[in-house]
C-alpha positions in Angstrom: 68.2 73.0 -42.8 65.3 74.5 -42.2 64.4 75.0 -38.3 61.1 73.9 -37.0 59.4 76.1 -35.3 55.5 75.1 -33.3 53.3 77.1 -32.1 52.4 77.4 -28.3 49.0 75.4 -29.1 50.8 72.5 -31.3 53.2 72.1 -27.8 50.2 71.8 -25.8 48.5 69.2 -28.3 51.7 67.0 -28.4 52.1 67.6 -24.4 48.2 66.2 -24.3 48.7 63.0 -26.5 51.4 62.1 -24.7 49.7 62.1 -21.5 46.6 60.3 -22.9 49.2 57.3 -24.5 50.7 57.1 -21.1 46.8 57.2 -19.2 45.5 54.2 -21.9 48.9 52.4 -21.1 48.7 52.5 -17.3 45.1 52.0 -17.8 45.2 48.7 -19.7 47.9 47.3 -17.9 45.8 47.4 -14.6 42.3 46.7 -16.3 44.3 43.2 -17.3 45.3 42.9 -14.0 42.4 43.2 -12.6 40.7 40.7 -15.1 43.1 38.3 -14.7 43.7 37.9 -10.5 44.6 34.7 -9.2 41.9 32.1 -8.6 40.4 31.5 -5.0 41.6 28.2 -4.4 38.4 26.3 -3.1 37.1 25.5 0.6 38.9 22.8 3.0 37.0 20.3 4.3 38.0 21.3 7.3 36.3 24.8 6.8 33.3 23.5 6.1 33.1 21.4 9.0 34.3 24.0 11.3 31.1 26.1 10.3 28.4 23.5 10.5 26.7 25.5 13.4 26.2 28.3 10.5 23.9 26.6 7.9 24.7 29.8 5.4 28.2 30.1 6.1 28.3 26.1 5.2 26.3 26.2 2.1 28.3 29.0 0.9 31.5 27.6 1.2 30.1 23.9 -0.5 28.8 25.5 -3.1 32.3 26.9 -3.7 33.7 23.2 -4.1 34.8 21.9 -7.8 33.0 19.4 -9.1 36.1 17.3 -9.2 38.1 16.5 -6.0 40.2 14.2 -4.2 38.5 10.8 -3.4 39.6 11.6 0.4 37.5 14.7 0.3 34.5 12.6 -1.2 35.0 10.1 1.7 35.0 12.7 4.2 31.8 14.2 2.7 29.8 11.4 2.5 31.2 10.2 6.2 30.3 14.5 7.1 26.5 12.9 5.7 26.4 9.7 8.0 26.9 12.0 10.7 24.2 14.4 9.9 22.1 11.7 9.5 22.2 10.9 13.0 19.7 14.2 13.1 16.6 14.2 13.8 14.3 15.3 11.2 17.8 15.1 8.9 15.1 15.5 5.8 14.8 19.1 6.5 18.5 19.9 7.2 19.5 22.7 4.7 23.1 21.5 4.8 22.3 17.9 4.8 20.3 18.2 1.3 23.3 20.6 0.3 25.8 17.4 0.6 23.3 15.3 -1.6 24.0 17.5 -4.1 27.5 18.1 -4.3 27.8 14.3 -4.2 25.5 13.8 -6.8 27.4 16.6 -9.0 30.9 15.2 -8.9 29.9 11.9 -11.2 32.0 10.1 -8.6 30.8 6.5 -8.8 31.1 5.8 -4.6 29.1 8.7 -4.4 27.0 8.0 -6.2 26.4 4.8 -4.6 26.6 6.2 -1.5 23.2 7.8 -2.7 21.6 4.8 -3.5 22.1 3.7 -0.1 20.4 6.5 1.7 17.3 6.0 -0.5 17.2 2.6 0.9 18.0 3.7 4.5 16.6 6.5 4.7 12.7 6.9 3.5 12.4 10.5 4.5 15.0 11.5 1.9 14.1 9.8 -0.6 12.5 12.8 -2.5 15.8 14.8 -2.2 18.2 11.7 -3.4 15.7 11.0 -6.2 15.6 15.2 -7.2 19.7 15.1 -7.2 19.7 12.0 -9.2 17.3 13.4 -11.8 19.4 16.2 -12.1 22.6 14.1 -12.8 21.4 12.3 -15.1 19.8 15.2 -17.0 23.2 17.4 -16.9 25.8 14.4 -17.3 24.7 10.9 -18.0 21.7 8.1 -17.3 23.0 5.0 -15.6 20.4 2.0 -15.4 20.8 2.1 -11.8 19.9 5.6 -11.6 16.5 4.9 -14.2 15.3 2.1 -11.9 15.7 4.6 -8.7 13.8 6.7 -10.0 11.1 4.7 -11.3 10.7 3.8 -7.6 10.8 7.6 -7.1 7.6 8.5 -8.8 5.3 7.8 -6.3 7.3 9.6 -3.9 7.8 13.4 -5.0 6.4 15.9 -5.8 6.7 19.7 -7.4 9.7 20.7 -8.7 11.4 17.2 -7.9 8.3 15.4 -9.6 8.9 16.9 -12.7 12.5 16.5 -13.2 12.2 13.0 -12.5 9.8 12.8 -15.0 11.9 14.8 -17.5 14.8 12.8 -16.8 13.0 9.7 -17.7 12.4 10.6 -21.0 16.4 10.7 -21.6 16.7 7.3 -20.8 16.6 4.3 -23.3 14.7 2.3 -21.2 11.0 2.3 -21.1 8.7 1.3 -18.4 6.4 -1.5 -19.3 4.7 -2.4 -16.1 1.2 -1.1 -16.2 1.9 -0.1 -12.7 4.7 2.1 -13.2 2.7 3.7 -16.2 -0.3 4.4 -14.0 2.3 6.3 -10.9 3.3 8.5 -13.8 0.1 9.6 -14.6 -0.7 10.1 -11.3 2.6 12.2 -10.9 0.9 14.0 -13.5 -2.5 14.7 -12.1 -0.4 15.8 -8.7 1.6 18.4 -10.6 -1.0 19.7 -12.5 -1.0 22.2 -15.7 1.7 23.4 -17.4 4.3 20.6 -15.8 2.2 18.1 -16.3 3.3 17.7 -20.0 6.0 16.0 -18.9 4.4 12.8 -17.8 2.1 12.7 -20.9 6.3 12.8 -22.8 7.1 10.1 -20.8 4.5 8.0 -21.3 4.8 9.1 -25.2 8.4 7.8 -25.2 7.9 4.6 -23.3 4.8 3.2 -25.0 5.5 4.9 -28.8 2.4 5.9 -28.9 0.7 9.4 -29.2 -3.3 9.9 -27.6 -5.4 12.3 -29.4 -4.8 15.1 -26.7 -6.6 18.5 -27.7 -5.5 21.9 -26.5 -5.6 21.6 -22.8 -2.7 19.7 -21.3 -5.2 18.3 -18.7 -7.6 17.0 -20.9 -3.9 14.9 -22.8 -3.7 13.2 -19.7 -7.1 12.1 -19.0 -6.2 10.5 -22.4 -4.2 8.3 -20.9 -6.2 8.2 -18.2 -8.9 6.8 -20.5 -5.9 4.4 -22.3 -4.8 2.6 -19.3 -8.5 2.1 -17.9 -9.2 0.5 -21.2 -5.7 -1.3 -21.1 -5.3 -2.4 -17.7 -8.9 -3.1 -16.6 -8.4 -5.6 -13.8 -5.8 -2.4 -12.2 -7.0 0.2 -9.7 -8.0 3.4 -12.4 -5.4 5.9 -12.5 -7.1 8.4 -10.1 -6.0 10.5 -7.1 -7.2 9.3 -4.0 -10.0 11.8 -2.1 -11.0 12.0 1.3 -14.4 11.1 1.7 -16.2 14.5 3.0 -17.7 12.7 5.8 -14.3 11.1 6.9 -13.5 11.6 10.6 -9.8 12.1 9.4 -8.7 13.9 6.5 -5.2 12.2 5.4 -3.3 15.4 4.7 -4.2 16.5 8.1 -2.7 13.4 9.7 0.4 13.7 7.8 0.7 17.3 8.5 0.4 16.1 12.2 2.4 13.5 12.1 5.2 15.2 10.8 5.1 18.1 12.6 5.8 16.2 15.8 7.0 12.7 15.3 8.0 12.8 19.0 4.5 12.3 20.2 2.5 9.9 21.2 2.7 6.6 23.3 4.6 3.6 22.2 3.0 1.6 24.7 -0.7 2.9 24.1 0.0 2.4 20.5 0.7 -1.3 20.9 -3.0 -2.1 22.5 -4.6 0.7 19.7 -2.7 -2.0 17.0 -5.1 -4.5 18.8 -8.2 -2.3 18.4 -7.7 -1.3 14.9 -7.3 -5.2 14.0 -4.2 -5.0 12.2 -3.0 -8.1 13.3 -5.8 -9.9 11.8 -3.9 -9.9 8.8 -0.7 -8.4 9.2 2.6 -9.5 11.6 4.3 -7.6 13.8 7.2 -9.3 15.4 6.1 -12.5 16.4 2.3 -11.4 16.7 -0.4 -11.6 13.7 -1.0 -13.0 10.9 1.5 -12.9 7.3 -1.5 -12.8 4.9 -0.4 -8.7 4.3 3.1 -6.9 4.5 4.5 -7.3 7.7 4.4 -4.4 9.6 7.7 -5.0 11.9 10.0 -1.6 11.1 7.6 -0.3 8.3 8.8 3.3 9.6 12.2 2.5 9.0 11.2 1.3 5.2 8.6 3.6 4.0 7.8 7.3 4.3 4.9 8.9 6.5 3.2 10.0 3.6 3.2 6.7 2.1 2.0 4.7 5.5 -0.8 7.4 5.8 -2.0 7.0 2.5 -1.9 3.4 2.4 -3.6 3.1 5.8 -6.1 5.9 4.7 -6.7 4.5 0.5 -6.1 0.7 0.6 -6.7 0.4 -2.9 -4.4 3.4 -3.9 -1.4 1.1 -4.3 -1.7 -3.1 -4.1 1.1 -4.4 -4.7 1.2 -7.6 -6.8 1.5 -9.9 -3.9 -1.7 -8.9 -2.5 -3.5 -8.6 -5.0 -7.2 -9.8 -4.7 -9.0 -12.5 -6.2 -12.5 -13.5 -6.6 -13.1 -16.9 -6.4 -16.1 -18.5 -7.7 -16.9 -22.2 -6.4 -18.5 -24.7 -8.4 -21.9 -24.5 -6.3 -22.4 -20.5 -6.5 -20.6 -19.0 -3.8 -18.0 -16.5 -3.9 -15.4 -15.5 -1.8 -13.4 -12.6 -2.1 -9.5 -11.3 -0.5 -6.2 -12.1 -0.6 -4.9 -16.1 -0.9 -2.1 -18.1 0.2 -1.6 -21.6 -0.8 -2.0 -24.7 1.9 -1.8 -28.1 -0.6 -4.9 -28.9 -2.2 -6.6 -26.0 -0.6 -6.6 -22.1 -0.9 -7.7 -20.2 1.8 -8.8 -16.8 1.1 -8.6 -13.4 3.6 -11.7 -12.1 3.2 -12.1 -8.3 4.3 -13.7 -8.6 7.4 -10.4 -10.7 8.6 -11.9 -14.1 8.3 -10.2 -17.1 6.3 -12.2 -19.1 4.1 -10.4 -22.5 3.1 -11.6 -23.8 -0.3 -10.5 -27.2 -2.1 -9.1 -26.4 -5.3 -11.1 -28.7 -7.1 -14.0 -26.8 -5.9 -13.1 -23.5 -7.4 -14.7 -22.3 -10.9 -13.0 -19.4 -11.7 -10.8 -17.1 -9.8 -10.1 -13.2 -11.2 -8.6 -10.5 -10.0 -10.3 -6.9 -8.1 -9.4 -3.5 -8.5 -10.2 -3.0 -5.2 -7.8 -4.2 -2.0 -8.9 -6.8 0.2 -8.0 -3.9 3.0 -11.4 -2.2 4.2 -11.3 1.7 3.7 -12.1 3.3 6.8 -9.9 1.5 9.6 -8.9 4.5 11.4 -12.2 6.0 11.5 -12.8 4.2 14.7 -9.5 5.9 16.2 -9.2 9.3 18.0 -6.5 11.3 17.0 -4.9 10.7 20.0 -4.7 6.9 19.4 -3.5 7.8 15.9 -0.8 9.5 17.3 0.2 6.7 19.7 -0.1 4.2 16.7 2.2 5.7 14.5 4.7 6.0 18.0 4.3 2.6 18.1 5.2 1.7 14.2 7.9 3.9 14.2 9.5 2.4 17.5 9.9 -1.0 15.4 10.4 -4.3 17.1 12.7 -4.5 20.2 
């Protein structure tokens, strides 16, 4: 046999591809280690609660939570919420509108519900629930309950919450057909302006099935519809933002502004004789005081949001709901009477807006017809210093005792 014999350079090449085999080897074997390590098991609840001081450290570790878990973890998160809600000025708790989410991500059904029921309690959070909501039923599914949530949500967010509302809305097979909740999404429109606003001209596409001749600029689509429901809904308020006049001794986003900025101020007890001078009793009850010719004012804080009292208070017409609507009444010998009615037998007796009560035999009446405009006079606060406004809203918000 012949003997092999190698060079000094060929023993150095097969020494080197030896070493390299052996380097790729070791190589791999720790690359798919280090791609495979074991999976960080996900927070306690009992971690999380034991960081609450540290909004960050919180929000990092829920964040780390699967969207599936034990229904004992769900019930201590949502009991982890009723405590937070205790809070004052909960609405802007990082960690509080962290839970909202989580809740709202795990499907859970309880959850879920428990969601619902903050909106109800809870009128300052009703823009977060209603945002978490949205996004549920754009990621997993659309419940009816959710949709008729969030229809009541329209009129109360705005921005980036506003227009996934809206977007989630068109995902749904229901459609709205009251002309009222067709006019809030154009005004959810008008509020979020160009390029978002798109998606409350798609909504009102997909509920109505029909398409407005809408041009090139997304605003001028929408005061297409503004034009269709004006020529629709005549006897409605038009679908319009509400402006502060310029020689207004308020301006409304001002009060809110102050109003939320301190909600501790003010005088309960002043606010109770300002309620007197700004003759809301006239037609509204409060407690066992006034009159029930307009929504009773007893716990209104607890049931609507600042924003929403302010703007009623400030634009009466804004938003009339059906049961105060108001009617013009035309009798049989000329006269007319205008404001809200109420039924007493054979007679009708009619608020007027200077807080008077007409009563008028029904067989007297010639025609009665509806007004755009609310039997509520615009300017009731003008009257007020802010100081009284402040007490005022002290007052409200106390509620009855």
């Amino acid at each position: 046999m012949r003997q092999l014999r190698l060079t000094r350079m060929q023993l150095f090449n097969i020494a080197l591809v030896h070493t390299l085999t052996l380097t790729i080897f070791l190589t791999a074997g720790r690359a798919e280690t280090e791609e495979d390590p074991q999976p960080e098991p996900p927070p306690t609840i009992d971690q999380i609660v034991a960081v609450l001081d540290d909004a960050d450290a919180a929000i990092l570790l829920l964040d780390k939570l699967p969207p599936a878990m034990e229904s004992g973890d769900l019930a201590r998160l949502r009991e982890l919420d009723r405590q937070l809600s205790t809070k004052p000025r909960v609405e802007r708790d990082p960690i509080a509108r962290k839970l909202l989410a989580v809740l709202a991500k795990t499907g859970d059904a309880r959850s879920l519900g428990y969601l619902h029921e903050v909106f109800e309690a809870a009128p300052e959070r009703r823009h977060h629930v209603a945002h978490e909501i949205a996004l549920f039923a754009l990621a997993q599914r659309r419940r009816p309950a959710d949709w008729r949530l969030l229809i009541r949500a329209v009129p109360l967010v705005d921005g980036e919450a506003a227009r996934d509302v809206l977007r989630a809305l068109q995902e749904f097979n229901e459609r709205g057909t009251k002309p009222q909740w067709q006019r809030e999404v154009i005004l959810a429109g008008l509020r979020l302006g160009s390029p978002d606003n798109q998606e409350a001209v798609r909504v009102l596409r997909h509920w109505t099935g029909q398409a407005i001749d809408e041009g090139e600029d997304p605003g001028e689509s929408l005061a297409g519809w503004q034009a269709w429901f004006d020529k629709t809904h005549p006897d409605l308020p038009p679908p319009t933002l509400p402006v502060d006049l310029p020689d207004s001794r308020h301006n409304s986003r001002e009060l809110v502004k102050l109003l939320s900025s301190a909600p501790d101020l003010g005088d309960p007890e002043r606010g109770a004789q300002v309620i007197e001078k700004a003759l809301c009793l006239k037609c509204h009850r409060y407690g066992n005081r006034g009159e029930a010719l307009g929504p009773d004012l007893t716990n209104i804080r607890q049931r609507y949001q600042l924003k929403e009292l302010v703007e009623a208070i400030v634009f009466p017409s804004q938003a009339v709901s059906d049961q105060y609507t108001t009617v013009q009444i035309r009798t049989r010998d000329g006269a007319t009477y205008s404001g809200v009615t109420a039924n007493d037998g054979d007679q009708l007796i009619v608020l007027q807006a200077n807080a008077e009560k007409v009563r008028i035999d029904r067989s007297a009446i010639d025609e009665a017809l509806p007004r755009r405009k609310s039997v509520m006079r615009d300017g009731l606060l003008e009257p007020l210093t802010q100081e009284e406004i402040v007490d005022l809203f002290a007052f409200l918000k106390r509620g009855e005792r």
